[in-house]
KENU-518702 format. One record per residue: residue in one letter; residue number from 1; x, y negated, z of N, C-alpha, C in turn; chain. Coordinates in Angstrom, 2 decimals. Each point is the difference from the previous one (the first is absolute). Example, Ala and Ser with C-alpha at 12.3 -4.5 7.8 and 13.67 -1.06 7.14 Angstrom:
2
residu num n.X n.Y n.Z ca.X ca.Y ca.Z c.X c.Y c.Z chaine
A 1 13.19 5.69 7.80 -0.89 -1.19 0.00 0.90 -1.20 0.00 A
S 2 -0.35 -1.05 -0.72 0.82 -1.19 0.06 -0.77 -1.09 0.73 A
***
This chain:
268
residu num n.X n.Y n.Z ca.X ca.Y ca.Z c.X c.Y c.Z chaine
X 1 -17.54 104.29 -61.74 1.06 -0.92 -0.47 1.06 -0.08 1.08 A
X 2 1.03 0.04 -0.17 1.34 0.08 0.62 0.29 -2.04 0.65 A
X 3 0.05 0.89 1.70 0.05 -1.26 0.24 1.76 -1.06 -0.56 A
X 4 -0.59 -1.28 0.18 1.57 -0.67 -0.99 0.82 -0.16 1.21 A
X 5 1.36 -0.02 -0.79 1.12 -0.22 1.08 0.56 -1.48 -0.38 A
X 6 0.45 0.04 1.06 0.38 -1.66 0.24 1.51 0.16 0.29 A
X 7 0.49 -0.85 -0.84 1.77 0.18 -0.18 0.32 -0.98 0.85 A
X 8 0.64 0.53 0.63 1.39 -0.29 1.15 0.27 -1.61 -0.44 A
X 9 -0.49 -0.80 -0.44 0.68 -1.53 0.07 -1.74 -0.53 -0.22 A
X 10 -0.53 0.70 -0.01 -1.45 -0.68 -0.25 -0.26 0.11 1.71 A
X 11 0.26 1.00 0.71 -0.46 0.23 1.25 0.77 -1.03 1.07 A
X 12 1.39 -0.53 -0.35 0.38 -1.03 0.73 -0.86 -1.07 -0.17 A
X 13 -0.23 -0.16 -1.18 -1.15 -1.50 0.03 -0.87 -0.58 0.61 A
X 14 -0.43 1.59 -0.17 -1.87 -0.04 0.79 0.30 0.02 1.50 A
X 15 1.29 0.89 0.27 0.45 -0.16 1.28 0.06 -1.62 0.69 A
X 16 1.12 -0.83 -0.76 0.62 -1.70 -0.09 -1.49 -0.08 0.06 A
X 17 -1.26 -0.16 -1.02 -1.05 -0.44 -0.14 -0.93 -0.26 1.48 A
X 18 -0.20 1.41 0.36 -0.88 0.61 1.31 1.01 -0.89 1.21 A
X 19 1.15 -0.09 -0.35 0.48 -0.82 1.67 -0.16 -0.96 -0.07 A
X 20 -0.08 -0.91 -0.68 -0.32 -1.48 -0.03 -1.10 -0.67 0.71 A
X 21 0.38 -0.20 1.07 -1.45 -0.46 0.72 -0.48 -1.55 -0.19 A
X 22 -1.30 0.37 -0.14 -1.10 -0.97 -0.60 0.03 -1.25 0.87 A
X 23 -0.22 -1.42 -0.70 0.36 -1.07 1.42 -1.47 0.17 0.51 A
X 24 0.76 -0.33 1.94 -1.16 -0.29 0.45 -0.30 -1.28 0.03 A
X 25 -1.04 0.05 1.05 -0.72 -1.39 -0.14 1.32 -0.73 1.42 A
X 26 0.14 -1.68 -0.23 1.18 -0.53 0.94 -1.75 -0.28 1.13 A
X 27 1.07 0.40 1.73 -0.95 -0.30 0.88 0.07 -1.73 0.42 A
X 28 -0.97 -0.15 0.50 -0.10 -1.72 -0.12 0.62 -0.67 1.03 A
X 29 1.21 -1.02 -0.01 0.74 -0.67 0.58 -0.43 -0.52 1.28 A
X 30 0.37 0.39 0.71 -0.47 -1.09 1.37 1.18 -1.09 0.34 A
X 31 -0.73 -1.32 0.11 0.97 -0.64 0.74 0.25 -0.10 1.17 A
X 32 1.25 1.08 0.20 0.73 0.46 1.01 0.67 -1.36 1.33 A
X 33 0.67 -0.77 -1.29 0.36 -1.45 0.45 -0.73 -1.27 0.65 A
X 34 -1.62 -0.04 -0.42 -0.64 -0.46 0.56 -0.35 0.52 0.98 A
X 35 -0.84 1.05 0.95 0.09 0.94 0.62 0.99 0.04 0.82 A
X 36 1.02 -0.03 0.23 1.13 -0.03 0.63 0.21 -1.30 0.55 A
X 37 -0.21 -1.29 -0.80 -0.05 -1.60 0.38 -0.97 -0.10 1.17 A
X 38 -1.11 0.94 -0.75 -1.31 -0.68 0.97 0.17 0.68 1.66 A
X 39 0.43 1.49 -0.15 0.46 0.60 1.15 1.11 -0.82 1.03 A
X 40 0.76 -0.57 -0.68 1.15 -0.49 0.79 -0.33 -1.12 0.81 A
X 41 -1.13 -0.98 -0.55 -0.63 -1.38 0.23 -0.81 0.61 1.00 A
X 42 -1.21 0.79 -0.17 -0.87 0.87 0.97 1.06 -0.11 1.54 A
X 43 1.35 0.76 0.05 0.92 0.66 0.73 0.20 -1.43 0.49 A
X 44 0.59 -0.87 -0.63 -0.01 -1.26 0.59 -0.23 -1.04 0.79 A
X 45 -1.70 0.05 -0.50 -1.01 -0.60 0.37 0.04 0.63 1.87 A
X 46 -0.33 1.47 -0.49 -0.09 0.66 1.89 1.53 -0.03 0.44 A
X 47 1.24 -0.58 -0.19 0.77 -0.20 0.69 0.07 -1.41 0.67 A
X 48 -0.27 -0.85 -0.70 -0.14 -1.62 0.64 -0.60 0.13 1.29 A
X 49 1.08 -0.57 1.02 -0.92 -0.39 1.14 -0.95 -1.10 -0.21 A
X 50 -1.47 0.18 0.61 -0.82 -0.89 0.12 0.51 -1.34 0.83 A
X 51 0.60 -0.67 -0.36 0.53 -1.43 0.64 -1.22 -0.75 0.32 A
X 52 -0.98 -0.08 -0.74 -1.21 -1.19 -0.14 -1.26 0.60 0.96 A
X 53 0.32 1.17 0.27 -1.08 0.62 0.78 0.06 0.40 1.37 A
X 54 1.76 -0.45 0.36 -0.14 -0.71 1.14 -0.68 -0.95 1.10 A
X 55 0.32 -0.22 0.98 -0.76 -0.76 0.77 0.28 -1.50 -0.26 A
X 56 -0.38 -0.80 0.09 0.54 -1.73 -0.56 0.95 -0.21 0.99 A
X 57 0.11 0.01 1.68 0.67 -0.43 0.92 1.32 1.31 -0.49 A
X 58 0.02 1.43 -0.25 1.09 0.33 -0.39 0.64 -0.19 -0.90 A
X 59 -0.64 -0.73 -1.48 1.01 -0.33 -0.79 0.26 -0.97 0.54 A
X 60 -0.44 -1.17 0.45 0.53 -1.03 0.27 1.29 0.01 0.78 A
X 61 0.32 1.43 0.96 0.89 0.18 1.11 1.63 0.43 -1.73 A
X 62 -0.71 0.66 -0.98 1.19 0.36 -1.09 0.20 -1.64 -0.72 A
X 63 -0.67 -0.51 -0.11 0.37 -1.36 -0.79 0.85 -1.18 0.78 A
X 64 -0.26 0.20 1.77 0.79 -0.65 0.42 1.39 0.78 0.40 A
X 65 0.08 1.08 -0.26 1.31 0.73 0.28 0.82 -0.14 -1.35 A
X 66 -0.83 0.09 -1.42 0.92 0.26 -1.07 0.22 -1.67 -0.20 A
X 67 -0.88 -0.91 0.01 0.43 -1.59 -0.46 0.35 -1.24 1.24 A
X 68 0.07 0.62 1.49 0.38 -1.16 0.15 1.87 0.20 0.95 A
X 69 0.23 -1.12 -0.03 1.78 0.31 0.52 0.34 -0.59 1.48 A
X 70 0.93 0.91 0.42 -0.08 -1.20 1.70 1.14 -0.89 -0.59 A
X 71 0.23 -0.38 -0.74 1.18 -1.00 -0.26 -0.98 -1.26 -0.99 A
X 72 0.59 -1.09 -0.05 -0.44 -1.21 -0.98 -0.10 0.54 -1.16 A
X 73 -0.75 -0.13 -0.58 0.46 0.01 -1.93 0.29 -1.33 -0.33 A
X 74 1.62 0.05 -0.68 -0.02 -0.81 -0.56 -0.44 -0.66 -1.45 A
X 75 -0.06 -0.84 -0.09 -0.68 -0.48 -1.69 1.10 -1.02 -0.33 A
X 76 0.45 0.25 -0.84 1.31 -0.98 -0.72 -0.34 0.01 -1.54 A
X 77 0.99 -0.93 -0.77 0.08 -0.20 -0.97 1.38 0.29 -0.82 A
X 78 -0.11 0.29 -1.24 1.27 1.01 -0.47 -0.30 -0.51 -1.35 A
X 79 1.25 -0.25 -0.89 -0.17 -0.39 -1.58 0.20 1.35 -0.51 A
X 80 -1.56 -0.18 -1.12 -0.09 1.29 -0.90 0.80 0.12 -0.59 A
X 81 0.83 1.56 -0.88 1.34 -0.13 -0.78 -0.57 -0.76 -1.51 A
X 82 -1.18 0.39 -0.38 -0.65 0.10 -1.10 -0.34 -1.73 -0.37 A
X 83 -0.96 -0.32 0.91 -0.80 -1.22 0.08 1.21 -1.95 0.52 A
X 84 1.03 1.11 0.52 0.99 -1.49 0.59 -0.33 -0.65 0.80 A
X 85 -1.01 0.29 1.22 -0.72 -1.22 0.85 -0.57 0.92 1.11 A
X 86 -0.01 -0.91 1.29 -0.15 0.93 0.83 -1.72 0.42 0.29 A
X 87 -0.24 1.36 0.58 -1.56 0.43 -0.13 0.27 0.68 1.75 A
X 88 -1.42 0.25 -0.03 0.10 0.87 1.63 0.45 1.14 -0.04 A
X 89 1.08 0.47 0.16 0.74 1.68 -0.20 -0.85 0.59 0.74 A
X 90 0.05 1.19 -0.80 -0.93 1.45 0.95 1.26 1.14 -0.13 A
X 91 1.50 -0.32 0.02 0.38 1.04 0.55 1.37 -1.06 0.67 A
X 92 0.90 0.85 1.10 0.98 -0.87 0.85 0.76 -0.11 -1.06 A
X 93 0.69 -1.14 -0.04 0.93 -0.80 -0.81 1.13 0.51 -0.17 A
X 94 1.03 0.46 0.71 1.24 0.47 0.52 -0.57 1.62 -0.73 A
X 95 -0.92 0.75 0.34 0.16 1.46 0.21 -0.96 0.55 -1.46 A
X 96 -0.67 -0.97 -0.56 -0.94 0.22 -1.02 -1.42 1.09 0.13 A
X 97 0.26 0.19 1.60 -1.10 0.74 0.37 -1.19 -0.42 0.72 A
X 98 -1.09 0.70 0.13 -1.19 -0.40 0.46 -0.07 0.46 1.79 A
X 99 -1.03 -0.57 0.67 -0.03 0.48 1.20 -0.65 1.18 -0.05 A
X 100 0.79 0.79 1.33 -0.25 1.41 0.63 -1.20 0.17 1.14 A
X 101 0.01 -1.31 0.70 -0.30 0.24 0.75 -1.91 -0.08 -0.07 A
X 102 -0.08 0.01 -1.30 -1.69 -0.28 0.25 -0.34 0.58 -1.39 A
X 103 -1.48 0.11 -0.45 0.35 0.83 -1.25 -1.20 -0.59 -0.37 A
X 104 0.26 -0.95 -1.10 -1.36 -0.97 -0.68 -0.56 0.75 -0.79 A
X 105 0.77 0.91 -0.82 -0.23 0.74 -1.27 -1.34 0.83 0.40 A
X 106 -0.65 -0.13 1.19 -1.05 0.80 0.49 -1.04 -0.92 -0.56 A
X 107 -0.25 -0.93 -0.05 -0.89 -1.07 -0.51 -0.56 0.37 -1.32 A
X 108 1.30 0.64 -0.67 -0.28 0.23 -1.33 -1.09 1.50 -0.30 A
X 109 -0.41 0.46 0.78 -0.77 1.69 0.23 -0.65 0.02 -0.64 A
X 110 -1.08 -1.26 0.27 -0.99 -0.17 -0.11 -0.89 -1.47 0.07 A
X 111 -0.92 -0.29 -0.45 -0.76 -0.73 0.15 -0.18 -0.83 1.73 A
X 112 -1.15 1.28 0.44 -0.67 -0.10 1.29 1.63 -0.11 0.83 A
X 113 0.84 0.81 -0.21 1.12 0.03 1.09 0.68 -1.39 -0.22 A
X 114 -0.04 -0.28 -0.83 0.51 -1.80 -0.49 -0.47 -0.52 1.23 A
X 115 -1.26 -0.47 -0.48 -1.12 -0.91 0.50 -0.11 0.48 1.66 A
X 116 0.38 1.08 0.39 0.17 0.04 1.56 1.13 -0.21 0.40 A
X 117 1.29 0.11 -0.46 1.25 -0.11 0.19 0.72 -1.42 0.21 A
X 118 -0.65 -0.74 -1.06 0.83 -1.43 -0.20 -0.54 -0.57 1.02 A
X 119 -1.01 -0.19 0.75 0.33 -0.77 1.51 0.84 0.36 0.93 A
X 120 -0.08 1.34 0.18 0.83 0.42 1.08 1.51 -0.18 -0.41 A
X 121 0.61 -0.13 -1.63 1.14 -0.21 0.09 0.46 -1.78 -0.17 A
X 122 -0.61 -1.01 0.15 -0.12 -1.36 0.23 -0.19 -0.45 1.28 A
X 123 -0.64 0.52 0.83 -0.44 -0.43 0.62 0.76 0.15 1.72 A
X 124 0.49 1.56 -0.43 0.73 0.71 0.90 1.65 -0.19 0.55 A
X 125 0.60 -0.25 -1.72 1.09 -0.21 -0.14 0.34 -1.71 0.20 A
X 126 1.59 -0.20 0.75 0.15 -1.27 0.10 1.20 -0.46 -1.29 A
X 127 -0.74 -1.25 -0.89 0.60 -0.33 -0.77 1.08 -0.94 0.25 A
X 128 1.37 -0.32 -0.78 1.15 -0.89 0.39 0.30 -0.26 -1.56 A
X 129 0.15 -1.34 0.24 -0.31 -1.02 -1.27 1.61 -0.42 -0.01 A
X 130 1.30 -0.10 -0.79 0.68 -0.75 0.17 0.46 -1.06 -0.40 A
X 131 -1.33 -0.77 -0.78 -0.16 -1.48 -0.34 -1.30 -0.11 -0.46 A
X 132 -0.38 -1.33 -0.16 -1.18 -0.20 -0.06 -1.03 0.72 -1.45 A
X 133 1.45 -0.28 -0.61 -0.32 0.64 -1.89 -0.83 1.28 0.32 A
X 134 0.75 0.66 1.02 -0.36 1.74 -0.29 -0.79 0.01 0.50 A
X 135 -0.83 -0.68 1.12 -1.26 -0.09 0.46 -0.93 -0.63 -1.06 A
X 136 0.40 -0.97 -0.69 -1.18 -0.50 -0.71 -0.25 1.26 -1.33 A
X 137 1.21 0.33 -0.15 -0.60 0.94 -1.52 -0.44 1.46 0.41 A
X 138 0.30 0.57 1.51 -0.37 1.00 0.80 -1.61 -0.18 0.25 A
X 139 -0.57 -1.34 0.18 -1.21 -0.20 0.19 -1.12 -0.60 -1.61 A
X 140 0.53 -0.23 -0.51 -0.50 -0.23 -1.66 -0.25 1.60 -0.52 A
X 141 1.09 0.85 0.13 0.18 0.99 -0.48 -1.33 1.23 0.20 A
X 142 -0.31 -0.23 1.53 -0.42 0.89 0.94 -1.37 -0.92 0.40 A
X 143 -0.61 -0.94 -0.55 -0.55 -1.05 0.41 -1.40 0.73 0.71 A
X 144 -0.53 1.31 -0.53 -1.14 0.84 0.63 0.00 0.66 1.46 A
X 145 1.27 -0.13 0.21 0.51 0.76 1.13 0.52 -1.13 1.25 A
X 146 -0.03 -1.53 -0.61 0.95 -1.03 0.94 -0.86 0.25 1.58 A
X 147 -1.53 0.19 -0.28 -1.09 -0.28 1.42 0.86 1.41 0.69 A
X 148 0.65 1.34 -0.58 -0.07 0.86 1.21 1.49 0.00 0.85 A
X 149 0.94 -1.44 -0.19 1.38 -0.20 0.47 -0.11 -0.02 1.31 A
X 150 0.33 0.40 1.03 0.14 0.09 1.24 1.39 -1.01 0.54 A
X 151 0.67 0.34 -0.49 1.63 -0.11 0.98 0.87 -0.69 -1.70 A
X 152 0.46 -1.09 -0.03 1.26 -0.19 -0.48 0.71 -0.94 0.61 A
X 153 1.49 0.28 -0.42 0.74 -0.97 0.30 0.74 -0.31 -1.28 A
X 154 0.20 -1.25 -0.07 0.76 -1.23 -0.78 1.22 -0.69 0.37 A
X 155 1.05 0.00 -0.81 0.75 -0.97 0.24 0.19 -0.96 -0.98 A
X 156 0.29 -1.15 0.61 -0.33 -0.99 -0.67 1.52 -1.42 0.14 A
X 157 0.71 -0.28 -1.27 1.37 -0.56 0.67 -0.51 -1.65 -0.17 A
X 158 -1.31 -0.13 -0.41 -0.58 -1.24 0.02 -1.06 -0.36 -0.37 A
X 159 -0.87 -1.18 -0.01 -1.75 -0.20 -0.70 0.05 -0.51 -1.08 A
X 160 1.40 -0.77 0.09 -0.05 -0.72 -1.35 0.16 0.32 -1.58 A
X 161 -1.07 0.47 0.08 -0.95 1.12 -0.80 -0.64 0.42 -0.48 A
X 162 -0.35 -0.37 -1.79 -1.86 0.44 -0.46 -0.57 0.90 0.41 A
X 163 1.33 1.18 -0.22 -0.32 1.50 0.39 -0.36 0.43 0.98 A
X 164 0.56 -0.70 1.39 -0.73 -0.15 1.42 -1.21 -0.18 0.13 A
X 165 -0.62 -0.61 -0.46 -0.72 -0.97 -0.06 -1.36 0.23 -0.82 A
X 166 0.39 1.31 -1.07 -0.88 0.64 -0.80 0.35 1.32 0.49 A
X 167 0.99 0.60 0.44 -0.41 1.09 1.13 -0.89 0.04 1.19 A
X 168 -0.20 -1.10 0.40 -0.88 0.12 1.53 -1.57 -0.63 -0.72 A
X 169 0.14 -0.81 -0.75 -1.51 0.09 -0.82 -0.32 1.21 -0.18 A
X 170 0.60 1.14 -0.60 -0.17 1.48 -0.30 -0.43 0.78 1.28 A
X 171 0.43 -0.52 0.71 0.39 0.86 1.45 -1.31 -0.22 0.68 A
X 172 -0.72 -1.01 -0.18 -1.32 -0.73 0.38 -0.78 1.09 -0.04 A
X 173 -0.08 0.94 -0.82 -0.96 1.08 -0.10 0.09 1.06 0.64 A
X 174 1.02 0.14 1.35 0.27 1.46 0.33 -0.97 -0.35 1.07 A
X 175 -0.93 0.63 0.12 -0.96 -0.45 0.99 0.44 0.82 1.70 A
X 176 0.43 0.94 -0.63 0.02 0.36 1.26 1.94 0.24 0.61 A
X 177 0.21 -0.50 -0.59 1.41 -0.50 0.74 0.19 -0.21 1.25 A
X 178 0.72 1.19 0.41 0.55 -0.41 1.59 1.26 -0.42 0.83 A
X 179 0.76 0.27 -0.90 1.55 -0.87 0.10 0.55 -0.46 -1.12 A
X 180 0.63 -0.86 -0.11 1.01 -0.74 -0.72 1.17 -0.54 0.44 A
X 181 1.44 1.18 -0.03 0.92 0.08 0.52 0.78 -0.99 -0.62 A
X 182 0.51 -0.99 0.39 0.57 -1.20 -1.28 1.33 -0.38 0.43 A
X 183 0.87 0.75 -0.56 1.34 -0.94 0.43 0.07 -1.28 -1.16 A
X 184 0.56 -1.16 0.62 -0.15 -1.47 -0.64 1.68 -0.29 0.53 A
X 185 0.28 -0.53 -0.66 1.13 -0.41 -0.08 -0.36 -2.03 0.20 A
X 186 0.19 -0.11 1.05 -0.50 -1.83 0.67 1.11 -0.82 -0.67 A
X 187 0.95 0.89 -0.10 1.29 -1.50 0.14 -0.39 -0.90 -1.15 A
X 188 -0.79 0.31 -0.93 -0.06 -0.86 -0.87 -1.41 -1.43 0.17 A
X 189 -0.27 0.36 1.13 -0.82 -0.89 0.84 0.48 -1.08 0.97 A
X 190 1.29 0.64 0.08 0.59 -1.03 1.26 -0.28 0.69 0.89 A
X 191 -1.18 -0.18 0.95 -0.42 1.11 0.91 -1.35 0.18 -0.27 A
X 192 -0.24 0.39 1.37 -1.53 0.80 -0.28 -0.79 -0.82 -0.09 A
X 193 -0.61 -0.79 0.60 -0.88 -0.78 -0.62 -0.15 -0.37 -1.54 A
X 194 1.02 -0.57 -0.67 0.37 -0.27 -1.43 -0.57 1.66 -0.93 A
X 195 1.10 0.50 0.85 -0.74 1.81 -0.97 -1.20 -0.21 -0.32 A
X 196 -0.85 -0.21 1.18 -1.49 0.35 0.79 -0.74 -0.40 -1.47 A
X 197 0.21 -1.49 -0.14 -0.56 -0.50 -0.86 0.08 0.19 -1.46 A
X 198 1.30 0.55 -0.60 0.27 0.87 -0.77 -1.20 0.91 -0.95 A
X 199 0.20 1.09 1.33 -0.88 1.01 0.55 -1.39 -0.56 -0.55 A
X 200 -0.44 -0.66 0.42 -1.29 -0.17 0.08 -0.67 -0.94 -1.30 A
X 201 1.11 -0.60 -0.53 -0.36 -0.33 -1.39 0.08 1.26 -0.90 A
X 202 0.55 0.90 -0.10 0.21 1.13 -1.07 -1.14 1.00 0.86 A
X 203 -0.02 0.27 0.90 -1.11 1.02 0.51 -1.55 -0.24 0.51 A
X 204 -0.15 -1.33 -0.25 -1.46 -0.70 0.33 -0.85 0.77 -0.50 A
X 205 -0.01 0.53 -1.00 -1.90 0.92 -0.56 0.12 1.15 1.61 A
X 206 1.39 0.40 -0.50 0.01 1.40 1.12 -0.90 0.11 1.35 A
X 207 1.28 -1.94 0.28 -0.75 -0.06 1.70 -0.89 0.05 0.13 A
X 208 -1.55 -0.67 -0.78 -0.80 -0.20 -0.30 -1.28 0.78 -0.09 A
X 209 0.52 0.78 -1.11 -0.65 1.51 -0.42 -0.26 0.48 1.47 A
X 210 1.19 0.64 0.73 0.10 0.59 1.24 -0.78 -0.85 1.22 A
X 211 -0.37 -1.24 -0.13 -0.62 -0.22 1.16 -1.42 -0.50 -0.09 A
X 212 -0.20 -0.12 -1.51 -1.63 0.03 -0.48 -0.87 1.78 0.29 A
X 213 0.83 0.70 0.02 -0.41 1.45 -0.10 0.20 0.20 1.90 A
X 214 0.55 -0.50 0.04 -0.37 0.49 1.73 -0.57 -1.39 0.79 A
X 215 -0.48 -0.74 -0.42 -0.36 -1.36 0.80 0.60 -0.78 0.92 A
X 216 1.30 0.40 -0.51 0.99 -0.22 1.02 1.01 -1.09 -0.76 A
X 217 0.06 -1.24 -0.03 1.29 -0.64 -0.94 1.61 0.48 0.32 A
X 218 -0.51 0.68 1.10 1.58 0.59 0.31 0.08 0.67 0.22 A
X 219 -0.34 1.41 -0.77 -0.35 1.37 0.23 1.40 0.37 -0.93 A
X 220 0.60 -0.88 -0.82 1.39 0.33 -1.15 1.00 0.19 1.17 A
X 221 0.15 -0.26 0.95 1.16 -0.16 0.97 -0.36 1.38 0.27 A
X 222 -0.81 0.22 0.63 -0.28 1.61 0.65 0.74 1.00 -1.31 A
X 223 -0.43 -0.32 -1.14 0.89 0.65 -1.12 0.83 0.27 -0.19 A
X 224 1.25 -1.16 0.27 1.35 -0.24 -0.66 0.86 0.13 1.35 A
X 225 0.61 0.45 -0.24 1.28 0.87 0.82 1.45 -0.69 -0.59 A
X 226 0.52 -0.59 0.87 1.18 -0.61 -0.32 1.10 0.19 0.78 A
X 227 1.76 0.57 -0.42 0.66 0.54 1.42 0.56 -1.32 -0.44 A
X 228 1.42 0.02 1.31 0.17 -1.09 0.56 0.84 -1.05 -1.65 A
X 229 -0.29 -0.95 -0.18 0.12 -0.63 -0.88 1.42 -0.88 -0.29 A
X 230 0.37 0.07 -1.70 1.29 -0.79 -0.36 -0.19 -1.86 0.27 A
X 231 0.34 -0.11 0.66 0.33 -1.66 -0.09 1.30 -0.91 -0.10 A
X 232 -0.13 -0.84 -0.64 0.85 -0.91 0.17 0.39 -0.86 0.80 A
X 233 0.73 0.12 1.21 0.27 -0.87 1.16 1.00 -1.18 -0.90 A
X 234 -0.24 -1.22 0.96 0.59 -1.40 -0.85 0.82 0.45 1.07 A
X 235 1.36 0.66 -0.18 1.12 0.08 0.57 0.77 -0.38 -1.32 A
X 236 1.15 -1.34 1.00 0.70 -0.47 -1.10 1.95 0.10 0.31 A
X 237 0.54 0.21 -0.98 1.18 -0.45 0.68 1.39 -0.67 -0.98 A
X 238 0.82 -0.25 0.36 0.56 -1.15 -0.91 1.25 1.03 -0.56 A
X 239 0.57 -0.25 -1.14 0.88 0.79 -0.29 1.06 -0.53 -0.24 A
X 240 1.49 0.51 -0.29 1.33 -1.04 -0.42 -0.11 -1.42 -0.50 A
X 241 -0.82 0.21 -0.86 -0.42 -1.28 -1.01 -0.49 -0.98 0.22 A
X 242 -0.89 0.23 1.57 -1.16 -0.52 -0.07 -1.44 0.11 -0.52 A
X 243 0.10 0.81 -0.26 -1.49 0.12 -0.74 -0.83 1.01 0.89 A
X 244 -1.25 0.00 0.11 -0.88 0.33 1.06 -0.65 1.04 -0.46 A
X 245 0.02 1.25 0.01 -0.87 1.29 -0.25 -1.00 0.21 1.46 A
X 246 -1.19 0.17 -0.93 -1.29 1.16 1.24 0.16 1.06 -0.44 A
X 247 0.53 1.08 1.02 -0.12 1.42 0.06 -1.02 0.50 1.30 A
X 248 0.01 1.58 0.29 -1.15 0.49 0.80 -1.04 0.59 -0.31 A
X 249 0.21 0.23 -1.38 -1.54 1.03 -0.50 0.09 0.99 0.39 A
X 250 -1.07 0.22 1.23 -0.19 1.39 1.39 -1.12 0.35 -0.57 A
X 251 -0.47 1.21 1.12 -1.31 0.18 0.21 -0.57 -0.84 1.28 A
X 252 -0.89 -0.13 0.58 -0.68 -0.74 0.82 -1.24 0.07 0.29 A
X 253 -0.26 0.52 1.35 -1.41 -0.01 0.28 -0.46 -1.16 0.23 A
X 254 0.22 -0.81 -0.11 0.11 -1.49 0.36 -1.05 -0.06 -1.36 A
X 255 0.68 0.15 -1.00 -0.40 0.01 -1.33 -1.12 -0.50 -0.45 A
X 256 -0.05 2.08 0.59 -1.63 0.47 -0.24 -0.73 -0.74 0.94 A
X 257 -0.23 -0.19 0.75 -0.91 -0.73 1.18 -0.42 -1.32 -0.94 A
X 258 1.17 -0.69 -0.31 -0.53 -1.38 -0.73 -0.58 0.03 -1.58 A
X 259 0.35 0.92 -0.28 -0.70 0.82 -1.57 -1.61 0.31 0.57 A
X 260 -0.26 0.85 0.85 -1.61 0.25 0.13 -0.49 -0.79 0.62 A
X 261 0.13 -1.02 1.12 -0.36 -1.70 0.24 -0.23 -0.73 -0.80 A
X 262 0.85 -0.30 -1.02 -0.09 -1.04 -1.21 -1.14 0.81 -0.99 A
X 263 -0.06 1.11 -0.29 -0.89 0.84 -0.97 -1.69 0.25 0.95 A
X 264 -0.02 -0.10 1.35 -0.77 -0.14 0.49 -1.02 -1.25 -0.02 A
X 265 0.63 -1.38 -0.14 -0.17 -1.34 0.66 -0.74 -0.23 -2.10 A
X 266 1.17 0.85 -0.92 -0.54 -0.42 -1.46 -1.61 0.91 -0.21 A
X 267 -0.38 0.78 0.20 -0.96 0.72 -0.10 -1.27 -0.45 0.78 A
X 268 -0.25 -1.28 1.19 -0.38 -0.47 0.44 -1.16 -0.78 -1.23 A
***
């Protein structure tokens, strides 16, 4: 039998037919993206310096370099734009910026670096209060931290004062307090003695506190640091009219001498 022939448009077919390649099987997806996450974190992980596996006396040497300042910090009060009333600002008033010179944001690392950090930056640094307000809501605020205060100074333009008065109740708790830099403004005492007593009605828990803890009733003087003081001298003098003005509000070491005598003789 005569083999069959296959006509010229049948042979393109089978041709079209025969090229058509058969699907394969799809190879199975890897997640490339995960894989790549986990690598990068891995890479990570061995780039972190070990901070915590340091020695304790050398971090301690980085915590007092990054948080504490050779200058005062000041603590003031500033009205929120939002709220209308004034709160303790955490950035300068004038510049809307934060301080350079120390870097708290380290606190935030971690846990353990917290909890080693926040003494050394209380305790180290000297605080400056510029009224009694910002001390009392500086110490409410911070009330866990009041025992590690070392050094502040206060100014103060008078006692006559709840806020005085419920600031140094507050203040009662810094146990280990070693100065209290206090500018006082006397003239509103007359002189020092008058201040003295002032003084010692609005700051009585303080004095107190401070000389129950050292057995000393007058261990608060060793504390408080006072430069030479505003008074009111009864200098009088007569004017066109007749009429008699006291002027003379100086400083005076005179002052101070009769300010820590009289605060001495009350603590008795």
């Amino acid at each position: 039998m005569a083999p069959r022939k296959i006509a010229s448009g049948d042979t393109s077919a089978s041709a079209s037919h025969a090229a058509t390649p058969s699907p394969s099987r799809k190879k199975p997806r890897t997640n490339a993206g995960t894989k790549g996450k986990k690598a990068a974190k891995n890479r990570q992980k061995e780039s972190h310096f070990p901070f915590l596996k340091l020695a304790p006396e050398i971090r301690n040497m980085i915590y007092v370099y990054a948080l504490v300042s050779n200058k005062k910090i000041d603590i003031y009060r500033a009205r929120h734009p939002r709220l209308g009333r004034e709160m303790l600002a955490k950035r300068r008033p004038r510049t809307g910026r934060g301080r350079k010179d120390i870097t708290p944001q380290l606190l935030r690392a971690c846990k353990q670096i917290r909890n080693e950090a926040t003494t050394i930056l209380y305790s180290h640094n000297w605080f400056s209060f510029e009224k009694a307000r910002s001390l009392f809501d500086f110490l409410g605020q911070y009330a866990t931290h009041v025992r590690d205060l070392r050094q502040i100074s206060l100014s103060i333009p008078n006692c006559r004062s709840d806020t005085v008065e419920a600031a140094f109740s507050m203040l009662a708790h810094a146990e280990n307090l070693e100065i209290l830099d206090m500018v006082y403004d006397m003239s509103g005492g007359t002189n020092g003695s008058g201040a003295a007593r002032l003084f010692y009605g609005a700051a009585r828990k303080w004095l107190e506190a401070v000389g129950i803890r050292a057995g000393n009733k007058y261990a608060a003087l060793q504390v408080l640091q006072l430069p030479a003081i505003k008074t009111l001298k009864p200098v009088t003098h007569v004017d066109y009219w007749g009429h008699s003005h006291t002027t003379g509000v100086s400083e005076s070491q005179e002052g101070q001498t009769e300010f820590l005598e009289t605060l001495k003789s009350l603590l008795d």
